[in-house]
DOTIZA-25143 format. One record per residue (C-alpha): x, y, z; residue in one letter; residue number from 0. Coordinates in steps of 0.02 Angstrom, whole numbers, plus 50000, padded with zeros to 5 digits. Layout:
<rs>
@c1->X | c2->Y | c3->Z | resn->A | resi->NUM
...
</rs>
This chain:
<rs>
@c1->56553 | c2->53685 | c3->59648 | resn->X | resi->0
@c1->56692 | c2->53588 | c3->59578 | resn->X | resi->1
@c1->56879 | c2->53606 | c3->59596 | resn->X | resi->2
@c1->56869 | c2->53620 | c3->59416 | resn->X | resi->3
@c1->56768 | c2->53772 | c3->59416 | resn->X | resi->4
@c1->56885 | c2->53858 | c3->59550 | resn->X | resi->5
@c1->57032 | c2->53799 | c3->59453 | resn->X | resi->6
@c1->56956 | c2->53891 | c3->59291 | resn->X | resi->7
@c1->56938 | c2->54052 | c3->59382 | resn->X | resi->8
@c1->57111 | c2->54017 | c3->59453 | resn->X | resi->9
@c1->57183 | c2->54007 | c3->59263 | resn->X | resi->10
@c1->57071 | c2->54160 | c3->59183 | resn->X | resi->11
@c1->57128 | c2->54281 | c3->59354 | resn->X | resi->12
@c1->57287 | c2->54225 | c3->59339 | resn->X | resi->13
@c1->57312 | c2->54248 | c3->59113 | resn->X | resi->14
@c1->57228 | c2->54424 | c3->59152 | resn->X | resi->15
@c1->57391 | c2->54490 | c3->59227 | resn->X | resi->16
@c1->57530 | c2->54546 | c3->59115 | resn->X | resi->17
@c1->57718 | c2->54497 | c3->59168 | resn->X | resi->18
@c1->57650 | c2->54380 | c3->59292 | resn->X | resi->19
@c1->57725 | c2->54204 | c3->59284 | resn->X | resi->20
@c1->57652 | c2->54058 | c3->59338 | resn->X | resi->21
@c1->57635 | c2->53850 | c3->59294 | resn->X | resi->22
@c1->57493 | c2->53724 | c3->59353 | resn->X | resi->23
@c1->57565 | c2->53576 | c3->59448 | resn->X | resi->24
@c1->57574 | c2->53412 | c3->59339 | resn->X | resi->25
@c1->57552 | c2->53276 | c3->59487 | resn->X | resi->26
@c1->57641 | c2->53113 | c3->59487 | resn->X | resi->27
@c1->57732 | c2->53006 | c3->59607 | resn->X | resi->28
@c1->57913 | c2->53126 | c3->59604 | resn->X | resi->29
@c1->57781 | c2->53282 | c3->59665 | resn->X | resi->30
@c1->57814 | c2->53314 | c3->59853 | resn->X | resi->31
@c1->57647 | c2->53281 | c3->59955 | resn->X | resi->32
@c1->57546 | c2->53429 | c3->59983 | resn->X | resi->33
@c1->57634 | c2->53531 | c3->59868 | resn->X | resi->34
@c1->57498 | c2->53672 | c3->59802 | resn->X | resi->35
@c1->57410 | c2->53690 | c3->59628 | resn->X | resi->36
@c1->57475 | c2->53815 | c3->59554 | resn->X | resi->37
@c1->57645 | c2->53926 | c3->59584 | resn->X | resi->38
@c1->57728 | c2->54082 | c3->59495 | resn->X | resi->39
@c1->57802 | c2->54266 | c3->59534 | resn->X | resi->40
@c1->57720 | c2->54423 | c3->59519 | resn->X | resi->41
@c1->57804 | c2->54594 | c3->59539 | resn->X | resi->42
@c1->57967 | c2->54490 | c3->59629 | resn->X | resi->43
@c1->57869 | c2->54395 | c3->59741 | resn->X | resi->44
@c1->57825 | c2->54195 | c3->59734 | resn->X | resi->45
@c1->57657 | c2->54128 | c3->59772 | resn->X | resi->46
@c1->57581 | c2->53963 | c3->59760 | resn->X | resi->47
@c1->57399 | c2->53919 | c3->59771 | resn->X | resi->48
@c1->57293 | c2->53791 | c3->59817 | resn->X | resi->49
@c1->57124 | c2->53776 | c3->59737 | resn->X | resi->50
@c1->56990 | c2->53704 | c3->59857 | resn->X | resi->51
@c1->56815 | c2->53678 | c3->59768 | resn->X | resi->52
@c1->56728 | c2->53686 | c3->59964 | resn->X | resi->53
@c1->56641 | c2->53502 | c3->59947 | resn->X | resi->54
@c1->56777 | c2->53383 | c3->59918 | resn->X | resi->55
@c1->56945 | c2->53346 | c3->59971 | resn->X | resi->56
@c1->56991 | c2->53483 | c3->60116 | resn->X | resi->57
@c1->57161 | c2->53562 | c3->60147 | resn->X | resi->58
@c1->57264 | c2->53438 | c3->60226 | resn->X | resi->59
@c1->57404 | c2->53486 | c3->60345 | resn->X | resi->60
@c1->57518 | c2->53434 | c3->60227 | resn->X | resi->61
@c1->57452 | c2->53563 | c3->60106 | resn->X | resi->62
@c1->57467 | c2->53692 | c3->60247 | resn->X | resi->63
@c1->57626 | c2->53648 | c3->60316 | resn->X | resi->64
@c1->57683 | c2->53689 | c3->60132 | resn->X | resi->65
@c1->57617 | c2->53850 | c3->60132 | resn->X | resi->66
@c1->57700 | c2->53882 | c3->60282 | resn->X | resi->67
@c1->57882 | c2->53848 | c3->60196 | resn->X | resi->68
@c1->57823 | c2->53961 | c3->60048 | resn->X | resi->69
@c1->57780 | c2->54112 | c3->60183 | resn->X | resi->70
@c1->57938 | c2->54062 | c3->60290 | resn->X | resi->71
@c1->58039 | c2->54091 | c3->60117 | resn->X | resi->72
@c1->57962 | c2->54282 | c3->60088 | resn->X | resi->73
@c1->57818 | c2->54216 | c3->59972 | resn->X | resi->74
@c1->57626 | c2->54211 | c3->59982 | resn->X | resi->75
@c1->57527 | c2->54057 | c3->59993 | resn->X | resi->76
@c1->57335 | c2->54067 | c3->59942 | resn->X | resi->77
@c1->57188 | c2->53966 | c3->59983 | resn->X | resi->78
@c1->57054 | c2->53976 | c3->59832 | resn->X | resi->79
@c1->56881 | c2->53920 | c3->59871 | resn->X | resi->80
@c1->56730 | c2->53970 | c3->59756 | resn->X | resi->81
@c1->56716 | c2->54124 | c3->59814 | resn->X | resi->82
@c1->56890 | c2->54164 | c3->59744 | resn->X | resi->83
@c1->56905 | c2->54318 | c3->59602 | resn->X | resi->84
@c1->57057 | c2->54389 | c3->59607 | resn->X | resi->85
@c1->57225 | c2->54355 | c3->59725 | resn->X | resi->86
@c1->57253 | c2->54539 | c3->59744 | resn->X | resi->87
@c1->57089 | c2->54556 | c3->59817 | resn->X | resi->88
@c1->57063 | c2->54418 | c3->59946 | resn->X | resi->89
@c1->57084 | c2->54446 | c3->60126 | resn->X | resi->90
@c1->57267 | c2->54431 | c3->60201 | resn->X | resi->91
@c1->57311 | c2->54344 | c3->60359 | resn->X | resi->92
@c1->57476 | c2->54342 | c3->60427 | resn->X | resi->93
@c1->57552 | c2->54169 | c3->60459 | resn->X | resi->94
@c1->57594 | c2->54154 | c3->60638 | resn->X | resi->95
@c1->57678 | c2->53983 | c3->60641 | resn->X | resi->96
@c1->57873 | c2->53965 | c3->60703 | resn->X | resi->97
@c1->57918 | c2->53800 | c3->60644 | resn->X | resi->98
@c1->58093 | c2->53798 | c3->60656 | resn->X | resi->99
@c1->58212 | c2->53662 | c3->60541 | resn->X | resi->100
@c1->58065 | c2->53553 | c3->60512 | resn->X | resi->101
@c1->58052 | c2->53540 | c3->60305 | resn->X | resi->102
@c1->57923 | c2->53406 | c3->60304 | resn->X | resi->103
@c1->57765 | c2->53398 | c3->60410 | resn->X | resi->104
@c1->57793 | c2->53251 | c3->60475 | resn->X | resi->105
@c1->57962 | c2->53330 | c3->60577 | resn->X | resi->106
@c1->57839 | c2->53445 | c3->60694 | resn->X | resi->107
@c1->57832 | c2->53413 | c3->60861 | resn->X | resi->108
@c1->57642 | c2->53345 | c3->60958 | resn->X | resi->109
@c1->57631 | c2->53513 | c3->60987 | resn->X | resi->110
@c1->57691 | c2->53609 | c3->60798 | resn->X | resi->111
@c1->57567 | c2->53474 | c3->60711 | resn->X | resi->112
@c1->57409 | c2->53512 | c3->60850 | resn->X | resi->113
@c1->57437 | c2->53711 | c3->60820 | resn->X | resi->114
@c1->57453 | c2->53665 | c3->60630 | resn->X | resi->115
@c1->57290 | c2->53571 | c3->60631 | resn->X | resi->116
@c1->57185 | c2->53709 | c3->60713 | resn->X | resi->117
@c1->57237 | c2->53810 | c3->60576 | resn->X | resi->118
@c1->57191 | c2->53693 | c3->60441 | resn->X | resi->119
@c1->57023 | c2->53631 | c3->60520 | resn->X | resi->120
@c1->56954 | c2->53842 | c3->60540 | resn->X | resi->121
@c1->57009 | c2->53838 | c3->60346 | resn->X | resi->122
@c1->56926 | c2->53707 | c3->60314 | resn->X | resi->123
@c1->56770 | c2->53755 | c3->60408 | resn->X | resi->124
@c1->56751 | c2->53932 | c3->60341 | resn->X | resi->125
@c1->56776 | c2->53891 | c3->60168 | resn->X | resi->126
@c1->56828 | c2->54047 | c3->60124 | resn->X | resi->127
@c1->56975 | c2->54101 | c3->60011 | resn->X | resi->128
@c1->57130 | c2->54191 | c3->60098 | resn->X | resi->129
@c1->57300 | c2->54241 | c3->60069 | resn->X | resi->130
@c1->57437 | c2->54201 | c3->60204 | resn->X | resi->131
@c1->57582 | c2->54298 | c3->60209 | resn->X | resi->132
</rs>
């Protein structure tokens, strides 16, 4: 499937919610690598997703380490392969990472980025949508 596809079903899940906002990203050079897709606030709470069409470009740790500053701030950061429907209905992990100061993924320690990239590679290898919170 292409990211295309998941990014339609992203769009129609999304419009299908009333008082929900939310914007696509428009990329260019003054867009902060690995920021996610798509970002809003539902019912008080800011998400941002990342749409992931399972046989192209993987999550990078770039793209993770930025939904690790969007959980660390109180918000939800979702993961949207093809199997995606609905983000109230995907499963829920809790993000374990401690990070500390570090606003940029390349400011982790050996240790931060190898823990960070464990994450990213099971992601990656299950291909399965999930919401971290």
């Amino acid at each position: 499937m292409r990211e295309q596809k998941v990014d339609s079903m992203i769009v129609k899940d999304l419009d299908s919610y009333q008082n929900l906002y939310w914007r696509k990203k428009q990329a260019n050079m003054y867009q902060p690598n690995g920021t996610a897709d798509y970002y809003g606030c539902y019912r008080g709470k800011y998400f941002s997703i990342e749409a992931k069409a399972g046989n192209g470009h993987p999550l990078s740790p770039a793209q993770l380490f930025d939904g690790y500053l969007v959980v660390h701030s109180g918000g939800i950061f979702i993961v949207a392969f093809p199997d995606y429907t609905t983000f109230v209905d995907i499963p829920r992990e809790k993000m374990k990472f401690e990070f500390g100061n570090a606003k940029k993924a390349n400011q982790l320690t050996k240790e931060q980025y190898a823990e960070l990239e464990v994450m990213f590679k099971r992601i990656n290898q299950e291909k399965r949508s999930i919401m971290f919170y």
